[in-house]
C-alpha positions as CSV (number, residue, x, y, z in Angstrom):
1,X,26.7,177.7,-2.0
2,X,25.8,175.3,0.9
3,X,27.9,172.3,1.1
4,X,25.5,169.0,1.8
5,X,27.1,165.8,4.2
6,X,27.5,162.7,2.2
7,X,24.6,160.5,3.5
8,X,25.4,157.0,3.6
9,X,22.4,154.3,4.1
10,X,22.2,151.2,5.8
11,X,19.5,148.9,5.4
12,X,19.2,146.0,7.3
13,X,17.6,142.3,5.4
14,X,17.1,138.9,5.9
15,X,15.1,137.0,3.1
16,X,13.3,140.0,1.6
17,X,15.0,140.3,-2.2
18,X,11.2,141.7,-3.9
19,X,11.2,144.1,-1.1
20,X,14.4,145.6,-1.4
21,X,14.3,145.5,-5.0
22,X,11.9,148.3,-4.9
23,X,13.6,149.9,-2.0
24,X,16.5,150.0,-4.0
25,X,14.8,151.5,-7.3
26,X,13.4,154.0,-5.1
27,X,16.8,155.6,-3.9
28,X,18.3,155.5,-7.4
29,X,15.2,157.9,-8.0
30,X,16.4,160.7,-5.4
31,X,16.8,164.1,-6.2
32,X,20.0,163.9,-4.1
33,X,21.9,160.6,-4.4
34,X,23.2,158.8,-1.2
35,X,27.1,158.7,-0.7
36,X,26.8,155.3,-0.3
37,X,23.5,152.3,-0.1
38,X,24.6,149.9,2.6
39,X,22.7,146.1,2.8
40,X,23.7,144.6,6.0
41,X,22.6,140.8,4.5
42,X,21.5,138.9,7.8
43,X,21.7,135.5,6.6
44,X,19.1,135.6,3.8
45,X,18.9,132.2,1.8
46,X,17.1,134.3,-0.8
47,X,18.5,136.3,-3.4
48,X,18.9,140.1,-1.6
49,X,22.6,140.1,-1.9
50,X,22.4,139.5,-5.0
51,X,19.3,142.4,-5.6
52,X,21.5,144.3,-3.7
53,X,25.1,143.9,-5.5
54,X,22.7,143.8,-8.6
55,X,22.0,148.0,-7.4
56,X,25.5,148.8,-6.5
57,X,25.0,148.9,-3.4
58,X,27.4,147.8,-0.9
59,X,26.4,144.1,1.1
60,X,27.8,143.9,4.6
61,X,27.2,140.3,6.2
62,X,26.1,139.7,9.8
63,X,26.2,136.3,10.9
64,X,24.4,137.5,14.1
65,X,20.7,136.8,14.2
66,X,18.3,139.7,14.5
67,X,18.3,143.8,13.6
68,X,20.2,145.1,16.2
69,X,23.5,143.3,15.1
70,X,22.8,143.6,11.2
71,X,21.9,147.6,11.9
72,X,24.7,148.3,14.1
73,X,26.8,146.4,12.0
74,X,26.2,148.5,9.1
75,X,26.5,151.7,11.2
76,X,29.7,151.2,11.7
77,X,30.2,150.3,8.0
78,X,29.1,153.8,7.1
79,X,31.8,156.3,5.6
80,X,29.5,159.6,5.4
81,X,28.8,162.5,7.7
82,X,25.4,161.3,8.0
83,X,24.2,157.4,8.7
84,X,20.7,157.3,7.3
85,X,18.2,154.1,7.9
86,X,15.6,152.5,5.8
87,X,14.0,148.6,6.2
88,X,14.0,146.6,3.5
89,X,10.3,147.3,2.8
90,X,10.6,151.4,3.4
91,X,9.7,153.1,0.0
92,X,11.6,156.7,0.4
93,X,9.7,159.5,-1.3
94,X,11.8,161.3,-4.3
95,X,13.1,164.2,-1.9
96,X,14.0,161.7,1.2
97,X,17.8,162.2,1.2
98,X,17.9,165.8,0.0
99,X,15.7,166.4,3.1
100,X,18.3,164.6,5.8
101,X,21.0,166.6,4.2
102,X,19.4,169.5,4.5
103,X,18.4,169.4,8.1
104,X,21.1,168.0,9.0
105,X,23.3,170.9,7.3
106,X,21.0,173.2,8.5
107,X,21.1,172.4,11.8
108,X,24.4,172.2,13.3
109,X,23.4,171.0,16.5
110,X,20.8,168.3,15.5
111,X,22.4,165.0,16.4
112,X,19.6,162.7,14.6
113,X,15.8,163.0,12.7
114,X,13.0,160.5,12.4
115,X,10.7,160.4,10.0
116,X,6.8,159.2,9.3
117,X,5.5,156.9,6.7
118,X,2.5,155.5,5.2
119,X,1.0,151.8,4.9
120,X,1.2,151.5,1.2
121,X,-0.5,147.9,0.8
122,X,-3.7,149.1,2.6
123,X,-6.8,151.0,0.9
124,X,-5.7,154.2,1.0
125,X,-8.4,155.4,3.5
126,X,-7.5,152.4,6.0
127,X,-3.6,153.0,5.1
128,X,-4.0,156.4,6.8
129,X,-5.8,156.1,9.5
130,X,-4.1,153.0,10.4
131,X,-0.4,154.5,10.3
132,X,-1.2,157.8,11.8
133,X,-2.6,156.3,14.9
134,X,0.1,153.7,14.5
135,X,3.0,156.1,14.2
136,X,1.0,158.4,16.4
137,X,1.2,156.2,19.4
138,X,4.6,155.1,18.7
139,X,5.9,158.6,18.7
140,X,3.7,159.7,21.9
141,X,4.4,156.8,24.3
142,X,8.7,156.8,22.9
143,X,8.6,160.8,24.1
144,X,6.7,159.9,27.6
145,X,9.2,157.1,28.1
146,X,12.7,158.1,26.6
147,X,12.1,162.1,28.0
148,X,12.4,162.7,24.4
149,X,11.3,161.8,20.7
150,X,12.1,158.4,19.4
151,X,14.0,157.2,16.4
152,X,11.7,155.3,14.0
153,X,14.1,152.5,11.7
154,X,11.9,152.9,8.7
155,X,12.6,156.1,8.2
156,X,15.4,158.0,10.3
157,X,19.4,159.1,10.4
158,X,22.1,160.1,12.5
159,X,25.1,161.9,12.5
160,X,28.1,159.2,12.0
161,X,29.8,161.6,14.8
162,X,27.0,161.1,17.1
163,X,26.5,156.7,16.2
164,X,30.5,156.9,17.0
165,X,29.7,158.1,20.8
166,X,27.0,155.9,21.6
167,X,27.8,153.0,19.7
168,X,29.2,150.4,22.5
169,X,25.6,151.1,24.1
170,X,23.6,149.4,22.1
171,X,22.1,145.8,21.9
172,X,23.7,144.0,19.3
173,X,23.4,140.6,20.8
174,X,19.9,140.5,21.4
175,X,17.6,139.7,18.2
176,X,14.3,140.8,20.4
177,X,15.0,144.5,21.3
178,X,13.8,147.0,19.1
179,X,17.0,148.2,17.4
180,X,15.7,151.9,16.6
181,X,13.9,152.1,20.4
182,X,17.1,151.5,21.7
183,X,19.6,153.9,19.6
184,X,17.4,156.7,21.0
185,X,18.2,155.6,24.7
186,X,21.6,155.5,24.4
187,X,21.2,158.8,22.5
188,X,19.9,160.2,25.7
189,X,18.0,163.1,27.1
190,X,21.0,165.5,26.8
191,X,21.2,165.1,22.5
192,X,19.0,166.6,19.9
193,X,16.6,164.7,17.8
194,X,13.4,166.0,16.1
195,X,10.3,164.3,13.5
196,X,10.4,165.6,10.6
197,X,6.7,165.4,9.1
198,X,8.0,165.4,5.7
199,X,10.7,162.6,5.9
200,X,8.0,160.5,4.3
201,X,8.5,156.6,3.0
202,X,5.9,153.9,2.4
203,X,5.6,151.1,4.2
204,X,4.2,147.6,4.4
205,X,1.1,147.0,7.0
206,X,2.7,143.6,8.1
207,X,4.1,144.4,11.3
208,X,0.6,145.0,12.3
209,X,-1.0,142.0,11.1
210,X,-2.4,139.6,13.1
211,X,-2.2,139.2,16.4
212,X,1.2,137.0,17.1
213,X,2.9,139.8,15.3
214,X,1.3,142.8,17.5
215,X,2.2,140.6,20.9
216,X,5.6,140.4,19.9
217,X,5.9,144.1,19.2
218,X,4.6,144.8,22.4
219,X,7.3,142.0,24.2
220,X,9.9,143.7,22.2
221,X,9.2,147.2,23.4
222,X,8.7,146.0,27.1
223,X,12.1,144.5,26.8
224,X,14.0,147.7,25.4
225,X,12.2,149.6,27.9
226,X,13.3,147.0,30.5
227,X,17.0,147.3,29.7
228,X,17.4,150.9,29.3
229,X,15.4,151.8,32.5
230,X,17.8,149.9,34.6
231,X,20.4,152.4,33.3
232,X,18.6,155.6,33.9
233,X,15.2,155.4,34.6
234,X,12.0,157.7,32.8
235,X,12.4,160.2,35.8
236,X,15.8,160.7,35.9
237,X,15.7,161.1,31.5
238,X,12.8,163.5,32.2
239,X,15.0,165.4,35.1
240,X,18.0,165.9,32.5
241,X,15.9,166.6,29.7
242,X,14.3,169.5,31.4
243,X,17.2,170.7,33.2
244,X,19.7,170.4,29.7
């Protein structure tokens, strides 16, 4: 009988108790329960610790502003073979751990796995089209500038092995980097990461509404890709990648 790693997930919050709430039901639903549920607590003045305390799941604090410090912080948290993210808003489909495990167990040399996801507060037609091209994009342009697929935070995990290697590379200090962007640089070209078309959650639409929120997405990016260039830039990722 195959033995499955203990997945552990981290999700990061600040201010976002209704949200988790039904995060949280969702992975008591699982057809394979986590190891261990994870709620880095950023500062909320809300009630998420509580939601989350109120699930069993573990809350980590981190005083440090911004997702980078709150995910890393609960990376390092983690106790199982396997470090699995959601957001506070991801809604993980019934099979969403089972799936990590497998792969993961599967797959001895696969170092992490990103997944795709679904606007869930959009008409269904519009929620589709809107997160494919969405997702589509994000996935394309992360390859072309990483020299290999990107992690997506919503829905993706990583060996604890592998975050154990890389982790004095990331941002932690810096609340406008995009956290998940920047775990797959310092990955690198020479590591293993794949999408998984069926590591499905749902999502909510707002970090696509309105324009303020897009322009700061884009900032973000520009800025990950700023800082992680300077180390080794698209060329040289491309040059390994090819040659690994």
């Amino acid at each position: 009988m195959r033995t499955l790693p203990r997945i552990s997930v981290v999700i990061p919050v600040r201010d976002d108790a209704q949200a988790l709430d039904a995060c949280l039901r969702k992975l008591s639903r699982q057809t394979v329960r986590p190891f261990e549920v994870l709620v880095v607590d950023n500062g909320s003045t809300d009630a998420s610790a509580r939601v989350a305390a109120a699930h069993g799941a573990r809350v980590v604090t981190e005083g440090r502003p911004g997702i980078p410090a709150a995910a890393a912080t609960g990376y390092d948290a983690a106790t199982g073979d396997v470090i699995a993210r959601l957001d506070a808003d991801s809604l993980p489909e019934p099979q969403w751990v089972e799936r990590i495990a497998t792969r993961i167990a599967d797959d001895p040399d696969l170092d992490a796995v990103s997944g795709t996801g679904r606007f869930t507060d959009l008409h269904p037609i519009a929620g589709a089209v809107a997160s494919t091209v969405y997702l589509g994009a994000y996935y394309l342009m992360g390859h072309l500038a990483l020299g290999h697929p990107p992690l997506w935070g919503s829905s993706m995990a990583v060996r604890r092995s592998t975050w154990c290697k890389v982790r004095t590379s990331v941002a932690r200090d810096d609340a406008e980097i995009h956290d998940d962007l920047d775990l797959a640089f310092a990955l690198g070209p020479e590591r293993r990461i794949i999408v998984d078309r069926h590591l499905r959650v749902g999502v909510s639409a707002r970090s696509i509404r309105g324009g303020a929120q897009l322009i700061r997405r884009f900032d973000r990016a520009w800025r990950t890709l700023r800082r992680n260039w300077r180390r080794l830039p698209p060329w040289e990722r491309w040059r390994r990648r090819l040659t690994r």
